[in-house]
C-alpha positions in Angstrom: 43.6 -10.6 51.8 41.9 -13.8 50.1 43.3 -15.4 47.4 42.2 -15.0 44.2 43.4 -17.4 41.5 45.8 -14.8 39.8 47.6 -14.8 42.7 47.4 -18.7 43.2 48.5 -18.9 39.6 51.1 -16.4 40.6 52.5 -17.8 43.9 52.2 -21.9 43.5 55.0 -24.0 42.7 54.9 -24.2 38.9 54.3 -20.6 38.3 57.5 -20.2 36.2 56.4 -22.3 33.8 52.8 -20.5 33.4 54.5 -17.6 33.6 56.7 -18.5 30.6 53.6 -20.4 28.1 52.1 -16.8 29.4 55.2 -15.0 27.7 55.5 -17.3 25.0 51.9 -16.1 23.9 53.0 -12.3 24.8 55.8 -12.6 22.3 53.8 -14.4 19.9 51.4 -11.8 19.7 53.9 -8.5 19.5 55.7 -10.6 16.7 52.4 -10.8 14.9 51.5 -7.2 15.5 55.1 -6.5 14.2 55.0 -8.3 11.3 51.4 -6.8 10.5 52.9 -3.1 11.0 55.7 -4.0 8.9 53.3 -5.3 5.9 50.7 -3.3 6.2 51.6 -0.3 7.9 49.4 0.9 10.8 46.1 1.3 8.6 44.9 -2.6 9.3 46.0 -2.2 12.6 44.3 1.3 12.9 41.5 0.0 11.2 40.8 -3.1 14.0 40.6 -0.5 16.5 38.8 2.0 14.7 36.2 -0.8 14.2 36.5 -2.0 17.8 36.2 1.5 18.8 32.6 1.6 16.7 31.3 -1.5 17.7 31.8 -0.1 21.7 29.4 2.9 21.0 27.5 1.2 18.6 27.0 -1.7 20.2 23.2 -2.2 19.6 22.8 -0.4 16.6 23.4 0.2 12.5 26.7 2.6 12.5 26.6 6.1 12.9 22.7 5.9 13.8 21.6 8.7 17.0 21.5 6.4 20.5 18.3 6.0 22.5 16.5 9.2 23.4 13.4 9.3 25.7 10.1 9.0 24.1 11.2 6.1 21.8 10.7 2.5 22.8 14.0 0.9 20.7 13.2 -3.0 19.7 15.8 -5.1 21.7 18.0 -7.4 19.8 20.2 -5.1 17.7 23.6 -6.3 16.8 27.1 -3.8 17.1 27.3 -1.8 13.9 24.5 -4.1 12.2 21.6 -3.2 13.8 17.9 -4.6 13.1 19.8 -5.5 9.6 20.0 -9.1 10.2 16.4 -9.5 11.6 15.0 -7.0 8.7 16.3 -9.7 6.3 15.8 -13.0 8.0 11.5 -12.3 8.2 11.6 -10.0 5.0 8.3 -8.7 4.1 6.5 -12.3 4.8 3.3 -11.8 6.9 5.4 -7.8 7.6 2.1 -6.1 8.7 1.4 -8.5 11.7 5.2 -8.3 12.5 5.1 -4.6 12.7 1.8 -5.0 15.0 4.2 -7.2 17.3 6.8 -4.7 17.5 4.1 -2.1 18.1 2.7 -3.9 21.0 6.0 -4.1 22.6 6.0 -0.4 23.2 3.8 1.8 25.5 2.8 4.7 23.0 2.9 1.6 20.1 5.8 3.8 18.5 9.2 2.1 18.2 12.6 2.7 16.0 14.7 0.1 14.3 17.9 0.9 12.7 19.3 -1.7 9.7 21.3 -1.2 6.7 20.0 0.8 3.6 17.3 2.6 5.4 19.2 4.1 8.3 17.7 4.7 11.9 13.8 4.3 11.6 11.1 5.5 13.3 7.7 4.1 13.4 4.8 6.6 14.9 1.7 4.7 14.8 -0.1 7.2 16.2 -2.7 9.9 14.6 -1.3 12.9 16.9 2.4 12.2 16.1 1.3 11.7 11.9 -0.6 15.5 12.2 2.7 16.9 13.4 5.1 15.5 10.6 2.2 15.8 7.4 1.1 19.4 8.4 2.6 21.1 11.2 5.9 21.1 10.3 5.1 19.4 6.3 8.2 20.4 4.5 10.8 19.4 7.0 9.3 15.5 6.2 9.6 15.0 3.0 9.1 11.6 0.9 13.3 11.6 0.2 15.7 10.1 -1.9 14.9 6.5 -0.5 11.6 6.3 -1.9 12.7 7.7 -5.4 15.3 5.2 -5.6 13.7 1.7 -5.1 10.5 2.8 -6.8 12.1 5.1 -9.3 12.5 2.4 -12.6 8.4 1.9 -12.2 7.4 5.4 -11.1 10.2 8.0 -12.4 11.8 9.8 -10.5 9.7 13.0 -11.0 6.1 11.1 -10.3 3.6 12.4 -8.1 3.6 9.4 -5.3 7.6 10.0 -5.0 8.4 13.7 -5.9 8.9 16.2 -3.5 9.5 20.3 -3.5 8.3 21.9 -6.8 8.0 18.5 -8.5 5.4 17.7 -6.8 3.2 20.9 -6.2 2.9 21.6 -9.8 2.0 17.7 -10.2 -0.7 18.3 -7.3 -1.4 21.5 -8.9 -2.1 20.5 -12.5 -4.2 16.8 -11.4 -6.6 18.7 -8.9 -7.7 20.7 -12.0 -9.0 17.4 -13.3 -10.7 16.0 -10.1 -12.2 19.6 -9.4 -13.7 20.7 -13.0 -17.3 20.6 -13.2 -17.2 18.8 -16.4 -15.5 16.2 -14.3 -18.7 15.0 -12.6 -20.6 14.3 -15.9 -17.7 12.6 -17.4 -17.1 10.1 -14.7 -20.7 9.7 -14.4 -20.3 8.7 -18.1 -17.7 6.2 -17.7 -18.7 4.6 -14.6 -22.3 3.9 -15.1 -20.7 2.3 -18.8 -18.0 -0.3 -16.8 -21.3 -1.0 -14.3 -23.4 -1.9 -17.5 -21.3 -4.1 -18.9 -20.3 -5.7 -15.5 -24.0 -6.6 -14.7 -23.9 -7.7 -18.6 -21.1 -10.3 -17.1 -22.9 -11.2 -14.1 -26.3 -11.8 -15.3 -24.3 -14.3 -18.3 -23.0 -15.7 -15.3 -26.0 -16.0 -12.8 -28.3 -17.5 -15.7 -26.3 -20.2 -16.1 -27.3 -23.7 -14.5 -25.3 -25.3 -12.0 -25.9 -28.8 -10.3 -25.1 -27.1 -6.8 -24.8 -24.5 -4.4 -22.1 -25.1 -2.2 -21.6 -23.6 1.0 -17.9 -22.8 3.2 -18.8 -25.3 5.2 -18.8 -28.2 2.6 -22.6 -28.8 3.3 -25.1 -28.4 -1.0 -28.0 -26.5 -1.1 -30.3 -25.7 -3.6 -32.3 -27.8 -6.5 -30.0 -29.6 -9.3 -31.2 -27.1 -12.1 -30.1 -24.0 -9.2 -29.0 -21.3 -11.6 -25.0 -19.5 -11.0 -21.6 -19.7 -11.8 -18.9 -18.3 -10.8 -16.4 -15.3 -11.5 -13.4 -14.3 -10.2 -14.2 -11.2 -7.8 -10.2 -10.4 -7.8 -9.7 -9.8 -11.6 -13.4 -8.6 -11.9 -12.6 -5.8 -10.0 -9.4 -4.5 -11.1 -10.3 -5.0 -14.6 -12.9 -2.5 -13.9 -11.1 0.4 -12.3 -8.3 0.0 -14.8 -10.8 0.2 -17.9 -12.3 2.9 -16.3 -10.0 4.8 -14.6 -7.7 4.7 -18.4 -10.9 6.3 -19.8 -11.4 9.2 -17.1 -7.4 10.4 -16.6 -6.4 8.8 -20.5 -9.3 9.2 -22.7 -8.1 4.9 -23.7 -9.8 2.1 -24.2 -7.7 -0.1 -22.7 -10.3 -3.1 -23.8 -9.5 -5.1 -20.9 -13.1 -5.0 -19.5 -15.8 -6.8 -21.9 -19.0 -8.7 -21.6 -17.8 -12.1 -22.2 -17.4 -13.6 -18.5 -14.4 -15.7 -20.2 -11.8 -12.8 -20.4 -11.5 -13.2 -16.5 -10.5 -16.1 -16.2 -7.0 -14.9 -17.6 -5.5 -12.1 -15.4 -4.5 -8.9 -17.9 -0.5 -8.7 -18.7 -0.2 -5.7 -17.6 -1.9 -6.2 -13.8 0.3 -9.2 -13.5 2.9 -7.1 -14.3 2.4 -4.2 -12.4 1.5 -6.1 -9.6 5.1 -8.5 -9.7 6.6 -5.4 -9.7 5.2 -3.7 -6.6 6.4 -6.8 -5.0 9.9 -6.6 -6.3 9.7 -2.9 -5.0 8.6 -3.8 -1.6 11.4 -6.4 -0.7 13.9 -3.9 -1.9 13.1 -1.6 1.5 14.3 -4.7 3.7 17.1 -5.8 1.4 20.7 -3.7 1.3 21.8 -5.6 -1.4 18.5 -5.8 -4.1 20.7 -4.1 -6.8 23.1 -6.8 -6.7 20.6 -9.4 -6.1 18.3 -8.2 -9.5 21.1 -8.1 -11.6 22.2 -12.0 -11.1 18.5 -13.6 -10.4 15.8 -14.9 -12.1 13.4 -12.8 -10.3 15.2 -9.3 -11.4 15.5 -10.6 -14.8 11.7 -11.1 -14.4 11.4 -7.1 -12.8 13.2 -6.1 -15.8 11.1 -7.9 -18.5 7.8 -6.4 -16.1 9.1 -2.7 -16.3 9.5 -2.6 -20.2 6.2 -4.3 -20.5 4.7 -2.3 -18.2 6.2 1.2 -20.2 5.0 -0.4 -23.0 1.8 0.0 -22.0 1.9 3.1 -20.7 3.7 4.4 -24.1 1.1 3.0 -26.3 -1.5 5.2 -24.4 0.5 8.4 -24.8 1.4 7.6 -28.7 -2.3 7.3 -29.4 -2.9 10.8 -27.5 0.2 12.7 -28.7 -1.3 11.5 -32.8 -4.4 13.1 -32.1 -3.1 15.7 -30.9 -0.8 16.2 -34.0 2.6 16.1 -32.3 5.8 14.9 -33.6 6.6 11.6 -32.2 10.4 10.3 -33.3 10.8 13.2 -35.4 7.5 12.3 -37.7 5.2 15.4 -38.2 2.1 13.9 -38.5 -0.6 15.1 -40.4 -3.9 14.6 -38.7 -4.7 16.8 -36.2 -7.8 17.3 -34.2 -8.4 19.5 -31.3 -8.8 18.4 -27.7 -12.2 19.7 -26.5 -12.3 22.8 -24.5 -15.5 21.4 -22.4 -13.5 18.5 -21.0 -9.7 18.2 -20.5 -8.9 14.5 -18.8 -5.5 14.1 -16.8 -3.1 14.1 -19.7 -4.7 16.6 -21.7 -4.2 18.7 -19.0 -0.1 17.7 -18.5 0.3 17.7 -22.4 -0.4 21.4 -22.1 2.6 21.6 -20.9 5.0 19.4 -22.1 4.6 16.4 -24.9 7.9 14.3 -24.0 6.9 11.2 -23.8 8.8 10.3 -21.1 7.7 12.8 -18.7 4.2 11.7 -19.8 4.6 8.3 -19.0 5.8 9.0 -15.4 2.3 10.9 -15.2 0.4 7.5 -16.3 2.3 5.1 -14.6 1.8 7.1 -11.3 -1.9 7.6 -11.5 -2.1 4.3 -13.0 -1.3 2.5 -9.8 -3.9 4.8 -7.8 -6.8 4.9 -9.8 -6.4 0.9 -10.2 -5.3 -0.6 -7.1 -6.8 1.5 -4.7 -10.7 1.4 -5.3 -10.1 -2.6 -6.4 -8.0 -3.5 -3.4 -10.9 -1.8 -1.1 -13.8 -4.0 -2.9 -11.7 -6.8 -3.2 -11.6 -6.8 0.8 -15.1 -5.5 1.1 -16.6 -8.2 -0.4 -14.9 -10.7 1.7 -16.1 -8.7 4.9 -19.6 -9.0 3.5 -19.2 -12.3 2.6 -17.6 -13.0 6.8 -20.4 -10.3 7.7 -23.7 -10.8 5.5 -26.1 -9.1 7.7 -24.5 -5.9 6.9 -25.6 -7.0 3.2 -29.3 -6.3 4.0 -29.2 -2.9 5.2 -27.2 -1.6 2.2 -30.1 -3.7 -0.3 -32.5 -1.6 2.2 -30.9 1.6 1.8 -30.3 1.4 -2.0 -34.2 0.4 -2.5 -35.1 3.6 -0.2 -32.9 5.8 -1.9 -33.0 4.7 -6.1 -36.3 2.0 -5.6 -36.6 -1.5 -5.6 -36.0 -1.8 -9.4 -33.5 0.4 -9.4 -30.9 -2.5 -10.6 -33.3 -4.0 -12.8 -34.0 -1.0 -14.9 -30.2 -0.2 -14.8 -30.6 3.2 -12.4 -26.9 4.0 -11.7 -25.8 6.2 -8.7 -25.1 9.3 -9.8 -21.6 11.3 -8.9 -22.5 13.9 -6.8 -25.4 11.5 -5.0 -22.9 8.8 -3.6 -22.8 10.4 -0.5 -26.8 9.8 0.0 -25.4 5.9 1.0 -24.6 6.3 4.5 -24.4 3.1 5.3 -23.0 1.6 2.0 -20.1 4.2 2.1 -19.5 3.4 5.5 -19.0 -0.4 4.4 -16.9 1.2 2.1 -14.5 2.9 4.2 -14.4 0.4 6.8 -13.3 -2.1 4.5 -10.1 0.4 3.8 -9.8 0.9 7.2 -8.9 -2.5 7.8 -7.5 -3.3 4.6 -5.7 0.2 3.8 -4.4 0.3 0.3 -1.4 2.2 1.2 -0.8 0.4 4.2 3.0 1.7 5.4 4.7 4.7 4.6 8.1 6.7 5.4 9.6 10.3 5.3 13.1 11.8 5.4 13.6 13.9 8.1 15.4 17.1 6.7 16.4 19.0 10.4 16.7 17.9 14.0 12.9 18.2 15.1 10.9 18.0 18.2 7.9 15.5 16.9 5.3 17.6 19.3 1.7 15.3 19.3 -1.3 17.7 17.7 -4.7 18.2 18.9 -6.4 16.1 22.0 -3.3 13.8 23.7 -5.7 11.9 26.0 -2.8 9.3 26.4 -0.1 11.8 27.2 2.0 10.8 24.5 5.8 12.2 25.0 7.3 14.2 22.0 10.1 12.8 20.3 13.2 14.0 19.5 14.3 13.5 15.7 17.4 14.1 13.9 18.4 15.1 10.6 18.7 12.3 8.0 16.7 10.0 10.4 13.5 8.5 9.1 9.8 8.3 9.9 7.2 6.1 9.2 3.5 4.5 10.1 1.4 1.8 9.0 -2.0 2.5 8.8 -2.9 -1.3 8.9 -1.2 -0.9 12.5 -2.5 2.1 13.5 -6.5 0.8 12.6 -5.9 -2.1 14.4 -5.1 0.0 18.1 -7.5 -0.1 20.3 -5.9 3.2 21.5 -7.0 4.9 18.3 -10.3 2.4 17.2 -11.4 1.4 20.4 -11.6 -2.3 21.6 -13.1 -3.5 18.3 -10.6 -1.7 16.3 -9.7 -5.1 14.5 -13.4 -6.0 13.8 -15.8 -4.9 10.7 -18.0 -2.5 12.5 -19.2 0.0 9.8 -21.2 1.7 12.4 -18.1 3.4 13.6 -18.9 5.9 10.5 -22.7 6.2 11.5 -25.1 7.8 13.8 -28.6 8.0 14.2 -29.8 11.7 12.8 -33.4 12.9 13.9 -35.6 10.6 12.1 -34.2 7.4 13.3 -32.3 7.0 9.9 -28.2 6.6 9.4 -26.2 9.6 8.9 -22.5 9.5 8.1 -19.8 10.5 10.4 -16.8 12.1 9.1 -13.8 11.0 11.3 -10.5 13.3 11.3 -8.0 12.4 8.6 -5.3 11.9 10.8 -7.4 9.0 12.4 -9.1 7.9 9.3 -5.6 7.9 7.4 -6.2 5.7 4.6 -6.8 8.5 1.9 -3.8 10.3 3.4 -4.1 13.9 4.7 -2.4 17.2 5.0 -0.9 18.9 1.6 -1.3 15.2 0.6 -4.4 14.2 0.5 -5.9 11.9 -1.7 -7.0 13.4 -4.8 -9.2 10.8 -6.0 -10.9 10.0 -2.2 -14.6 11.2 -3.7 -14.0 9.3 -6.7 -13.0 5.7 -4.9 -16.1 6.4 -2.4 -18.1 7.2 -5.8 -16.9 3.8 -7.5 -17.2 1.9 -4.6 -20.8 2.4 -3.8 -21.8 2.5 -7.3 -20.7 -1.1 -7.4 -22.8 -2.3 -4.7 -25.9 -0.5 -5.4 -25.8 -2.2 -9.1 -24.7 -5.1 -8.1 -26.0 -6.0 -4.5 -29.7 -5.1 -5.6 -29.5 -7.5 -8.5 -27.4 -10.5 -7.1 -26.0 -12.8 -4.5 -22.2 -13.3 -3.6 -21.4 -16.5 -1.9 -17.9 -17.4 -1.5 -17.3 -20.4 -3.3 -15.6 -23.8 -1.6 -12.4 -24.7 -2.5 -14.4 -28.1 -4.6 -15.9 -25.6 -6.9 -12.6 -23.9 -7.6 -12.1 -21.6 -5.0 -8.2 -20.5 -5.1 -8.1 -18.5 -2.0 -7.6 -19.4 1.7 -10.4 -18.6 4.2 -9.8 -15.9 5.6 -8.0 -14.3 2.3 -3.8 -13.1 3.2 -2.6 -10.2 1.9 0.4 -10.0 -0.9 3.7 -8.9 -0.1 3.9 -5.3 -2.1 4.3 -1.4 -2.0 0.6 -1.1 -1.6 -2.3 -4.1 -0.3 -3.6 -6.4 -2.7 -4.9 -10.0 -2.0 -2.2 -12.9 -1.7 -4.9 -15.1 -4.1 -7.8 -14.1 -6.0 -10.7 -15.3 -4.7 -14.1 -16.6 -6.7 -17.9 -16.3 -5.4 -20.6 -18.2 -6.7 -23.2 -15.3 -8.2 -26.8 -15.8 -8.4 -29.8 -13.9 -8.7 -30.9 -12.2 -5.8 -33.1 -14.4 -3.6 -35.6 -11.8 -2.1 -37.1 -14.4 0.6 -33.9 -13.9 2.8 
């Protein structure tokens, strides 16, 4: 038998004395294990193993998380009883959406699970069959979960629309689809709309009249004579100033007066957007943190979320007191004696909820929740569009074309507005539209609880053969739609380009005609039981922008020597949904009709 070198240690002269250091270290151990029993008991000891035992199974993964399972591609690198936790909170939510496209291109089907502290065992399924299954096939088992309602609840309440589940949340769908579905509806947004557009080409046309020594391009090189006429505006503030304004005076029935015709007032963001928009990012580090309520309660940056959230219910309270007096209703205990009726042609969003409850708490969960998608999500989507269009310009003449065919030439001049239930005569506009929030989805990551052990089965055509996957209870799921539109499994091999003729085909007479893709692949307005409420009224606001304003002017992106704060291309904040990291300016001028 060969030696090995236990038995040389063994069987060489000398051995004696190994074999008593060897002894020495036995004894020294039992003495310490003694004295350990003898202090503590057998709980620390029991407790070592106990751990020891958990780090064996759990090896490469957070504690008490399900092990591997066919069908899900799990992201190497987990620590014993840790997890993903350590990697979740060394890259945070910097550059997060390009991360989670890495980790989705390290698995076949793009679908992949992490498991870290304070979320649990993850499950991303980036894929449009897998999302059918979990927000319609089997809806209820998925449910949005105490997660969500925990690290958004101090902004949204706990009962809002975008966090509620179960009852909650169906007579919250039930009561806002009233509002979006009433014929009155139409005229009243009609109203409101064509009012912000007026006062926005007001602002421009201040803007574009004024005289500038040059036109500067992104390439550094000047154009243009020394008298050239333009200015410039901030795009970014411009265009959540208007969906706030008039988005307050659709669901609110407020004048928020933070949209007026002095090009000044933007060069100032509004409190409460700088607010609102600190505190989305608060939210969103708080998913890849364990230990954010500690961390907000000692730093300057939760003393700052705290000082955001009371201005911020501020805001929303002022709205609500101003309703609830017209209305007559006690507020603080004061019966007040003015009353006047709300009208019976029109009810707006909080009409509608005041019918059935005036506390003003409850109220202001309502606001604050449709706050944050009537605002962000049309002004995040033209905030990227007009960037794409800027990158893209040819794409700028065939809207000019189609808004010329459809309202007339003078159609901007003479202040012709696009009317509500017209938008959709814009093929190619609303397909610029939506293929700006196809690469720049608002909501651009979401998540469910998993109530039961389920089989995730994929729905409809599987021309991939994607494998189900095997879920367990208490387990989460989740997607990014930013991802997902960026796979040229779902897209195609352009899928990360601005190609709005992925929307379009040729009809009969050799003109554009809008394609409706399938919700599950088009998933930016949601779908299922959950879709989008407001998904006309964006489309509506979106290409009622460019026909006013496209018609009338010219957009060129300024440099960064006439002011320009943005990088080139423009990065996305970190935050719950997916605004700009920067605003960004553009150089407006009137519309040069020789190019």
């Amino acid at each position: 038998m060969p030696h090995t070198y236990w038995n040389n240690i063994v069987s060489t002269p000398g051995s004696s004395a190994g074999m008593g250091q060897s002894n020495q270290i036995v004894d020294h151990a039992s003495n310490l294990l003694q004295a350990t029993i003898d202090r503590f008991g057998l709980i620390l000891p029991s407790a070592v193993l106990a751990l020891l035992i958990l780090g064996f199974i759990y090896h490469d993964r957070l504690v008490f998380s399900p092990g591997k399972r066919s069908g899900i591609y799990d992201i190497p690198g987990g620590l014993p009883l840790i997890g993903h936790t350590h990697q979740i909170m060394k890259f945070g939510t910097t550059n997060q959406f390009h991360r989670f496209q890495e980790l989705a291109l390290m698995s076949p089907t793009q679908c992949y699970r992490l498991t870290f502290a304070g979320v649990g065992s993850m499950i991303m399924i980036n894929r449009p069959e897998y999302i059918e299954y979990v927000q319609k096939t089997n809806f209820e088992n998925y449910p949005k979960g105490f997660q969500f309602r925990d690290k958004l609840g101090d902004l949204l309440g706990h009962d809002g629309i975008f966090v509620a589940d179960g009852d909650v949340w169906k007579t919250q769908r039930k009561m806002a689809s009233h509002m979006f579905s009433a014929n009155q509806f139409n005229n009243w947004v009609r109203v409101v709309v064509h009012n912000e557009l007026n006062t926005i080409d007001t602002i421009l046309d201040k803007v574009a009249s004024q005289k500038r020594f040059s036109i500067q391009g992104l390439d550094g090189t000047t154009s243009g004579m020394s008298d050239a006429k333009g200015g410039m505006v901030n795009m970014t503030e411009l265009f959540f100033r208007y969906t706030l304004s008039s988005f307050a005076k659709m669901a609110f029935g407020s004048d928020l007066g933070c949209l007026t015709e002095d090009p000044a007032s933007l060069e100032n963001p509004h409190p409460f957007a700088v607010a609102f928009d600190f505190s989305q990012g608060v939210m969103n580090k708080r998913f890849v943190n364990p230990f954010w309520r500690i961390l907000e309660a000692i730093t300057p940056e939760g003393a700052r979320m705290r000082s955001s959230i009371k201005l911020i219910r501020n805001f929303g309270t002022a709205i609500i007191k101003q309703r609830l007096v017209e209305a007559g209703i006690k507020i603080d205990g004061i019966d007040l004696n003015e009353k006047s009726e709300f009208s019976q042609e029109h009810k707006d969003l909080l009409a509608l909820f005041m019918e059935q409850t005036q506390d003003p708490e409850a109220l202001l969960t309502v606001v604050l929740n449709f706050m944050i998608a009537g605002r962000d999500t049309t002004a995040q989507t033209l905030s990227w569009l007009l960037y794409e269009l800027c990158a893209n310009p040819e794409h700028v003449k065939l809207i000019r074309e189609e808004v010329d065919r459809v309202l007339g030439p003078d159609a901007a001049e003479q202040r012709v507005r696009v009317n509500y239930t017209d938008f959709k005569k814009f093929p190619y506009t609303l397909a610029c539209f939506h293929e700006a929030a196809r690469l720049h989805p608002s909501v651009p990551k979401n998540g469910k609880e998993i109530l039961r052990d389920d089989v995730i089965v994929p729905q409809g055509p599987n021309p991939h053969n994607l494998p189900p996957i095997k879920v367990y209870a208490k387990e989460r799921v989740g997607w990014s739609d930013w991802v997902m539109n960026r796979l040229p499994e779902v897209w195609g091999e352009d899928a990360d380009q601005f190609n709005p003729k992925r929307f379009l085909e040729k009809d009969e007479k050799g003109g554009w005609s809008y394609v409706q893709q399938s919700q599950w692949k088009f998933h930016v307005f949601n779908a299922g039981p959950r879709l989008c409420l407001g998904m006309n009224l964006a489309g509506f606001e979106g290409v009622s922008f460019l026909a006013a304003m496209l018609q009338k002017y010219d957009f060129t992106w300024a440099s960064k020597q006439q002011g320009q704060t943005s990088d080139w291309p423009p990065m996305y904040a970190n935050s719950v949904t997916h605004p700009m990291k920067d605003s960004y300016q553009c150089i407006i001028t009137p519309r040069n009709y020789n190019e």
